[in-house]
C-alpha positions as CSV (number, residue, x, y, z in Angstrom):
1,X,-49.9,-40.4,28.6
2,X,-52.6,-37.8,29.0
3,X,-50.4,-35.7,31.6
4,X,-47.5,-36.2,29.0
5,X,-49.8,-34.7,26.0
6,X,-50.8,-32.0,28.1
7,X,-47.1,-31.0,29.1
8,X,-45.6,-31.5,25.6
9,X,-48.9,-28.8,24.9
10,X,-47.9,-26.7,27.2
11,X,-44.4,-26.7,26.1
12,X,-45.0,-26.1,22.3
13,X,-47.5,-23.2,23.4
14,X,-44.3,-21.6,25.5
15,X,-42.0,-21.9,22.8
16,X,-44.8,-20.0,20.2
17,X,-45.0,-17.5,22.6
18,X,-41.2,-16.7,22.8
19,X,-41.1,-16.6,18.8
20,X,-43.6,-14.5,18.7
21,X,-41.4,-11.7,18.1
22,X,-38.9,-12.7,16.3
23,X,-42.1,-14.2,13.8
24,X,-43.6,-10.6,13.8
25,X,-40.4,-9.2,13.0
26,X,-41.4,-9.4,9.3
27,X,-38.9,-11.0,6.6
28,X,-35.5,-12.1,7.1
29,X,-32.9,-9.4,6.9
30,X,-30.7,-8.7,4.0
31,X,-27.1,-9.5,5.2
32,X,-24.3,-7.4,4.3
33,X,-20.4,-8.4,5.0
34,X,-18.3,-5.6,5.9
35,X,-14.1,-6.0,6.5
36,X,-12.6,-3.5,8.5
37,X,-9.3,-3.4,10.7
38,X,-10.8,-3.3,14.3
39,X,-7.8,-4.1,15.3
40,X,-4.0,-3.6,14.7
41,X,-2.0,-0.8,13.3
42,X,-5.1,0.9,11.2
43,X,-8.0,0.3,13.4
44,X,-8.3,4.2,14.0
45,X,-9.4,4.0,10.1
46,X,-11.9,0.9,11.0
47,X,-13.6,2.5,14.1
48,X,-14.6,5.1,12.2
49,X,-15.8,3.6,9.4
50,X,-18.0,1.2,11.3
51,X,-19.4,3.9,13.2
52,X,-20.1,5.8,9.6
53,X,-21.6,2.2,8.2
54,X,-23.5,1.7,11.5
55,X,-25.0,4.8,10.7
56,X,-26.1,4.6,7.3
57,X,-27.5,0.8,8.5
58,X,-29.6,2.8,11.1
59,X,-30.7,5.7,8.8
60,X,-31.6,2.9,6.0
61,X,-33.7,0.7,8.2
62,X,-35.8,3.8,9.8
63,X,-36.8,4.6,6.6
64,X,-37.9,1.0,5.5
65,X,-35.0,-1.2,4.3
66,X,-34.9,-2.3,1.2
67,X,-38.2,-3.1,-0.3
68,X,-39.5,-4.0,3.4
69,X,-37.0,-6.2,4.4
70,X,-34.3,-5.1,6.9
71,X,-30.9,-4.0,6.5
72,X,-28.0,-6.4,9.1
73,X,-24.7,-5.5,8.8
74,X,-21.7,-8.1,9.8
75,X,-18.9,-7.2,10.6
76,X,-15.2,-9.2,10.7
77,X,-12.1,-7.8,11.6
78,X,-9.0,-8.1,9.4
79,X,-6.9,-7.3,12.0
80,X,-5.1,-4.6,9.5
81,X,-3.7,-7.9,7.5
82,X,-4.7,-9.2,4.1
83,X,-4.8,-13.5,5.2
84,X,-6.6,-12.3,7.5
85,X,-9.1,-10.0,5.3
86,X,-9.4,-13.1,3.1
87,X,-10.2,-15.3,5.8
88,X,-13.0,-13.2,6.7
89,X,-14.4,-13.1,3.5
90,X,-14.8,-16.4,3.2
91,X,-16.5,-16.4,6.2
92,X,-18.9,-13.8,5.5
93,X,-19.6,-15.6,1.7
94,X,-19.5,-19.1,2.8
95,X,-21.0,-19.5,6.2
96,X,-23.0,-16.0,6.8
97,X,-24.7,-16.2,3.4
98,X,-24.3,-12.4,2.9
99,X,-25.4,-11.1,-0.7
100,X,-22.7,-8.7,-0.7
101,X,-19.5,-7.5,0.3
102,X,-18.1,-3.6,1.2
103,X,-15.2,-2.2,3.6
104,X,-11.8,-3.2,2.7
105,X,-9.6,-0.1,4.2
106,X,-6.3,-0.9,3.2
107,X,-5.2,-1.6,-0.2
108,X,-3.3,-5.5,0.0
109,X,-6.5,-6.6,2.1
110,X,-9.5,-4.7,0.1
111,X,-7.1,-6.8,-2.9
112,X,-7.1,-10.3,-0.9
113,X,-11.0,-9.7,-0.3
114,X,-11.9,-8.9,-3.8
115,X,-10.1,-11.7,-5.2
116,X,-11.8,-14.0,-3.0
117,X,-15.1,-11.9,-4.4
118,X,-14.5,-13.0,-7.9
119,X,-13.6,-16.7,-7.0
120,X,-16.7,-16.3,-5.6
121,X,-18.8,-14.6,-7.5
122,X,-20.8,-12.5,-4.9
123,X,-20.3,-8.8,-5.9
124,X,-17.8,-6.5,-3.3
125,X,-18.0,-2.8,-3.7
126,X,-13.8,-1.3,-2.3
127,X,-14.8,1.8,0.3
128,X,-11.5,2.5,0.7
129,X,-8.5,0.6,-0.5
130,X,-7.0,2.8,-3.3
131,X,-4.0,1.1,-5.3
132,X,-4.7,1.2,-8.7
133,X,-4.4,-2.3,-9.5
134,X,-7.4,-3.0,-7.5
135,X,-9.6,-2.1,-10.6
136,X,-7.1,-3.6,-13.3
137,X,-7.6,-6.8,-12.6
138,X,-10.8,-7.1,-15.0
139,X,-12.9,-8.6,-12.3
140,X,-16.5,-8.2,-13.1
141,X,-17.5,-9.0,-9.2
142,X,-15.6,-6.1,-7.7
143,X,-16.5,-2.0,-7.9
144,X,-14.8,0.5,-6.1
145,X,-16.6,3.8,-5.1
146,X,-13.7,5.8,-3.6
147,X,-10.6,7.1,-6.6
148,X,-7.6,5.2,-7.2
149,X,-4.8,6.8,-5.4
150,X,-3.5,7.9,-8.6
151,X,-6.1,10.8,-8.5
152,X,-5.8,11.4,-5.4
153,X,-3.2,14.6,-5.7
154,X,-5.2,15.9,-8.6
155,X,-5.9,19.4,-6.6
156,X,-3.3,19.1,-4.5
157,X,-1.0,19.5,-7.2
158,X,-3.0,22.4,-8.7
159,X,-2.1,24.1,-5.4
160,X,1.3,23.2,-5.1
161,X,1.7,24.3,-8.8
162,X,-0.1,27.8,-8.6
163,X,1.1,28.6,-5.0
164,X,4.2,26.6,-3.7
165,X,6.3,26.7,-6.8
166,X,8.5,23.8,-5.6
167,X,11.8,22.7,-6.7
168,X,13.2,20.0,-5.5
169,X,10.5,16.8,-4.4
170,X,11.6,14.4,-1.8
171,X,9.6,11.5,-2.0
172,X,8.6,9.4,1.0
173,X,6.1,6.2,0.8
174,X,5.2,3.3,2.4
175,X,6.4,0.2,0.5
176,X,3.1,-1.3,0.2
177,X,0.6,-1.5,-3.0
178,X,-0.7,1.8,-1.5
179,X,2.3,3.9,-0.9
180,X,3.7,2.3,-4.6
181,X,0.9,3.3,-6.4
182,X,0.6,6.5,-5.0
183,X,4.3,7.6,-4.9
184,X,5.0,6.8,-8.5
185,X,1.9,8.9,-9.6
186,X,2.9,11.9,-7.8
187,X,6.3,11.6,-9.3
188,X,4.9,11.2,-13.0
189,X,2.7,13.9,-12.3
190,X,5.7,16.1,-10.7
191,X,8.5,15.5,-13.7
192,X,5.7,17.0,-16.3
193,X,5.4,20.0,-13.5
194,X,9.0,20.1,-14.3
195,X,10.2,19.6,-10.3
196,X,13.2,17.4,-9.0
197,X,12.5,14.8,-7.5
198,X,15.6,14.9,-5.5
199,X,14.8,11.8,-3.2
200,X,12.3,8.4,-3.9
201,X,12.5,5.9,-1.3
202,X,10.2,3.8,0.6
203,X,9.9,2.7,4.2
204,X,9.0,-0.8,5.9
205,X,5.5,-0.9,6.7
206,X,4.7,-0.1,10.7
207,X,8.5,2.1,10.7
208,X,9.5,3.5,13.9
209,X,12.4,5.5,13.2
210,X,12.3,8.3,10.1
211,X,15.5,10.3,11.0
212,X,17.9,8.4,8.1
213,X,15.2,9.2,5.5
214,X,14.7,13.2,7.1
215,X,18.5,13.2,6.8
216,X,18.6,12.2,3.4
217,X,15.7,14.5,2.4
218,X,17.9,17.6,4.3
219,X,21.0,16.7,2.6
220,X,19.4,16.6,-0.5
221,X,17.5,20.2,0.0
222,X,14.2,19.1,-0.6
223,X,11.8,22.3,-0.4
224,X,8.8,20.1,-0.8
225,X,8.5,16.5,1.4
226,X,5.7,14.2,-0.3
227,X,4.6,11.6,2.1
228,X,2.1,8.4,0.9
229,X,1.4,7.1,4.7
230,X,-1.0,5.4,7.3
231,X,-1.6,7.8,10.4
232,X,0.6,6.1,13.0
233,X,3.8,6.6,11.1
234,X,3.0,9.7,9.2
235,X,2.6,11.3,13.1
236,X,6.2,9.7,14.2
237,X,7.7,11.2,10.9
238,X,6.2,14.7,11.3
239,X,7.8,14.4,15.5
240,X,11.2,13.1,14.2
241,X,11.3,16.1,11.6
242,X,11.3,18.8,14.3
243,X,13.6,16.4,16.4
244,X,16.1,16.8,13.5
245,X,15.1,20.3,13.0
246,X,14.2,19.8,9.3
247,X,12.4,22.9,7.6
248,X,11.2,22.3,4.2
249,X,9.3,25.0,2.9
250,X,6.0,22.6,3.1
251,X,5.1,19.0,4.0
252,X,2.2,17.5,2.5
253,X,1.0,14.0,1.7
254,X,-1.9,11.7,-0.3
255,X,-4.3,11.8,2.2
256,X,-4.9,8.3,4.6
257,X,-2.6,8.8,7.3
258,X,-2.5,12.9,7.5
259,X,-6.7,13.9,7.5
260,X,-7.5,11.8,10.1
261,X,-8.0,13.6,13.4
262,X,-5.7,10.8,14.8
263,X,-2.8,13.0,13.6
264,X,-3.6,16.2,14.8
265,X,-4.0,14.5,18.5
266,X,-0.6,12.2,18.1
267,X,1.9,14.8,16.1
268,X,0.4,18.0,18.2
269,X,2.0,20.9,17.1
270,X,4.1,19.1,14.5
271,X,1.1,18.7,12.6
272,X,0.4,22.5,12.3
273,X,0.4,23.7,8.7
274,X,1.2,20.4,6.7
275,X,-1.1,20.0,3.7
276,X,-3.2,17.0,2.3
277,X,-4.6,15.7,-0.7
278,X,-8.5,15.3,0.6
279,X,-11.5,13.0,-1.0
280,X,-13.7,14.9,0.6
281,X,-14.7,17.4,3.3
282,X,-18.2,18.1,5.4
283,X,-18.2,21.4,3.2
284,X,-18.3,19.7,-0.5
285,X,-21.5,20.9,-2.2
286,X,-23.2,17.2,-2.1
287,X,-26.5,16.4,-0.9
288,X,-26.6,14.9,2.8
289,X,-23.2,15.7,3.2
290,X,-22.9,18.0,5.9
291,X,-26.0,16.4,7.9
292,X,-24.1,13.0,7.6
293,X,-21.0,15.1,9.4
294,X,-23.9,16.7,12.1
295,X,-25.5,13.5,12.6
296,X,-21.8,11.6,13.4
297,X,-20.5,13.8,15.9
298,X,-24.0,14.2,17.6
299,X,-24.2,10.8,18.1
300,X,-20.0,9.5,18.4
301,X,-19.0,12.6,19.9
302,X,-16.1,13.9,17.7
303,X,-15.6,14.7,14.3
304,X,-15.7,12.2,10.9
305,X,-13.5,13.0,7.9
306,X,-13.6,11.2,4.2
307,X,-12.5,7.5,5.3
308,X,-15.9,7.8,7.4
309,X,-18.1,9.3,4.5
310,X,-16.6,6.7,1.9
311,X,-17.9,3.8,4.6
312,X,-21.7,6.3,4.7
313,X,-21.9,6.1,1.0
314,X,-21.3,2.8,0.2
315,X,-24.4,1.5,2.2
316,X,-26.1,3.9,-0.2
317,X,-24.5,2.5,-2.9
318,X,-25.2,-0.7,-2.1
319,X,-29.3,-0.3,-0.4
320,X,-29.9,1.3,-4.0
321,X,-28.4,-1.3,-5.8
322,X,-30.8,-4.1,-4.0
323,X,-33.6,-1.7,-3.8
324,X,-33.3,-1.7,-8.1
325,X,-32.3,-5.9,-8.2
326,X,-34.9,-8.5,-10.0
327,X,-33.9,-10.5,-7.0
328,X,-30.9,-11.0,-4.2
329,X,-28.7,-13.5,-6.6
330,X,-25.3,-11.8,-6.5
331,X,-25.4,-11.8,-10.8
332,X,-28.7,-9.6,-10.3
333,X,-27.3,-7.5,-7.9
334,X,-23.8,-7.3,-9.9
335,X,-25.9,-6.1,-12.8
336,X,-28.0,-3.4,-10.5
337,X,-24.6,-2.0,-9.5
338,X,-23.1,-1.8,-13.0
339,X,-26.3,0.4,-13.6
340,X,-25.7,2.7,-10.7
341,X,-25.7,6.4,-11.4
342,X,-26.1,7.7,-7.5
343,X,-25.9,11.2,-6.0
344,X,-24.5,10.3,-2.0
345,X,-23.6,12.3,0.7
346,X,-19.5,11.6,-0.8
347,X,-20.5,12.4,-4.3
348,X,-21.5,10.9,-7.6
349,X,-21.1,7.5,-8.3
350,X,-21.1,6.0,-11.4
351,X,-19.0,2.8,-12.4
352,X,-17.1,3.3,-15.8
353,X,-13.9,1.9,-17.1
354,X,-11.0,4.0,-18.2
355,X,-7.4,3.0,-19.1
356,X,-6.7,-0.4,-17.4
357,X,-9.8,0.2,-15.1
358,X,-12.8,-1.7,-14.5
359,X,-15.9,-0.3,-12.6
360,X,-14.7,2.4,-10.7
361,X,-16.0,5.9,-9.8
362,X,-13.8,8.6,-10.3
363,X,-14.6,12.0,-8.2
364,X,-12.6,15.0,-7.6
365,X,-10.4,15.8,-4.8
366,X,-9.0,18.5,-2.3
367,X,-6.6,20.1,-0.6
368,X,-6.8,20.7,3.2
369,X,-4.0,22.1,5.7
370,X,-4.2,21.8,9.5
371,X,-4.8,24.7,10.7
372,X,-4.7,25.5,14.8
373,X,-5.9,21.7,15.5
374,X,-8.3,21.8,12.6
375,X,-7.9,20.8,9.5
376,X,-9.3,23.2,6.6
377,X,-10.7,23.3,3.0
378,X,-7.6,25.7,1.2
379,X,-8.2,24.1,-2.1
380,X,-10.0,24.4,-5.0
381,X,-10.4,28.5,-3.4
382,X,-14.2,28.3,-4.4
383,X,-14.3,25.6,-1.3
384,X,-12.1,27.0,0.9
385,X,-12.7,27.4,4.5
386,X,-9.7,29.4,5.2
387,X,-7.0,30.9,3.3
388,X,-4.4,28.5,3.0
389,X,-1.0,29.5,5.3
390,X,1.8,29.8,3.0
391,X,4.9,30.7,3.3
392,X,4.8,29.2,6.8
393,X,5.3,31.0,9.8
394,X,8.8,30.8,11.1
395,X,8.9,27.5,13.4
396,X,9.3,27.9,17.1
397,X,12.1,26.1,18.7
């Protein structure tokens, strides 16, 4: 008996020692649910938003936490599909105990996730998913921080108004809640311009094969080609255009697909010259802005671009939303959110409703044209890098 005491002693005294760290560690961390595709058709899009949000969960942590207690991140991959998304929102709410949801890259899963939000009543702030009916929804659980696509092509059309001058629009979207939504606000926004639109049509989501839609555009002598797509196919489309050797006068598009550096690398030279809509570049005159860009290629070796300073920002948004919280219920933190009026490294952010809207920030945009492999501010001119390029160059064979 007395041997047994003294082993069982010896045991609990061993077991002290190896929690001694974790005891000193302080509080228990403040968990955060994040939804991202790390894999599947978009996860170019997720890996560098989890590096951005990685980041920020670094930056945040050296400099305290929130009120002392630790920042953790957990991340679940959606696997670029919205049952998916959903699932892993559940997970996050249900078995992680998180306080809070962010991520949400495309728009039909950042919509499955913040419906599960409001079932659930834990507050989920959009960093990227942009179809409009996101925010129209009344949900009082869900904010957005990035625009709606709808506003995506405010300066972009500026440009194409004062400088291209075009005629006759061909339309081109992927027929998803994020290529509908955008498409049909360019075209609004084109009829009061007083262009064509010569061509509307959609493709399948994950297309392979553009030259039936390029033919249609040519036949229909579109001078301008508007494109609402996701990297892999906006690349394929800008191939198959030289392939069937169609010239527009310009090619542009609503962002996503066409800023990230993915595009320059899998279109080449095909990608020389077409102009985006832009939420934001590492030259916009926000505080931390171009230090967040320095810090992300110092440490991941290449360059970030808007999807990644949306994912930096909303750790912001939400460290100084639980920083400001009476306490880590998801009403208290729903209610510090709704108060937020936040200068981050991707701009203001301040939750309003407009029109059919609900909590959403509302910020204003660029235009940016590849230029040599790089892809440059033209737009507002107070921003630019470089002069835009247009007319275009005559296109080598």
């Amino acid at each position: 008996m007395h041997k047994a005491i003294i082993g069982l002693g010896a045991a609990l005294f061993l077991v002290s020692l190896l929690a001694g760290p974790a005891a000193a560690a302080g509080p228990p961390a403040i968990r955060i649910g994040v939804v991202l595709p790390l894999s599947g058709p978009h996860v170019k899009f997720g890996e560098i938003e989890k590096n951005s949000f990685l980041l920020a969960e670094e930056e945040i942590n050296a400099a305290g936490g929130i009120n002392g207690k630790r920042v953790q991140l957990l991340f679940e991959d959606d696997g670029s599909r919205f049952e998916r998304g959903r699932a892993a929102a559940e997970k996050l709410v249900t078995r992680d105990q998180v306080v809070a949801l962010t991520g949400g890259y495309s728009s039909p899963v950042a919509f499955a996730v913040a419906s599960l939000a409001q079932k659930r009543r834990v507050p989920f702030l959009v960093t990227t998913g942009s179809a409009d009916e996101i925010t129209e929804q009344g949900w009082e659980y869900v904010f957005r921080l990035n625009p709606p696509v709808s506003e995506y092509a405010r300066a972009l059309i500026d440009f194409l108004q004062e400088v291209v001058k075009p005629t006759r629009v061909a339309v081109i979207y992927e027929d998803s809640l994020f290529g509908q939504s955008g498409s049909r606000e360019f075209i609004d926004e084109a009829l009061e311009k007083g262009w064509k639109i010569v061509l509307n049509a959609g493709y399948a989501p994950g297309a392979a094969d553009f030259k039936p839609l390029l033919s249609k555009a040519r036949a229909a002598r579109a001078d301008l080609v508007y494109l609402v797509s996701y990297v892999n196919e906006a690349a394929r489309f800008m191939l198959q255009a030289r392939e069937v050797d169609f010239s527009p006068r310009l090619f542009t598009g609503a962002a996503a697909g066409l800023t990230l550096p993915e595009f320059s690398r899998l279109a080449g030279e095909a990608a020389e010259n077409v102009v985006s809509a832009s939420l934001w570049t590492p030259h916009v005159p926000y505080p931390g802005a171009r230090e967040y860009a320095e810090r992300y290629r110092k440490k991941f070796g290449h360059a970030t671009e808007y999807h990644g300073a949306e994912a930096y920002a909303s750790v912001q948004v939400l460290a100084d939303a639980l920083k400001r919280a009476r306490d880590l219920t998801p009403e208290a933190i729903r209610e510090a959110l709704v108060k937020t009026n936040l200068m981050t490294a991707f701009g203001p952010v301040k939750f309003t409703s407009y029109g059919n809207k609900r909590q959403q920030n509302s910020l204003p945009t660029y235009a940016v044209q590849w230029q040599q492999g790089t892809l440059e501010t033209i737009w507002p001119a107070p921003m630019a890098t470089k002069p835009y390029i247009y007319p275009l160059p005559a296109r080598k064979k």
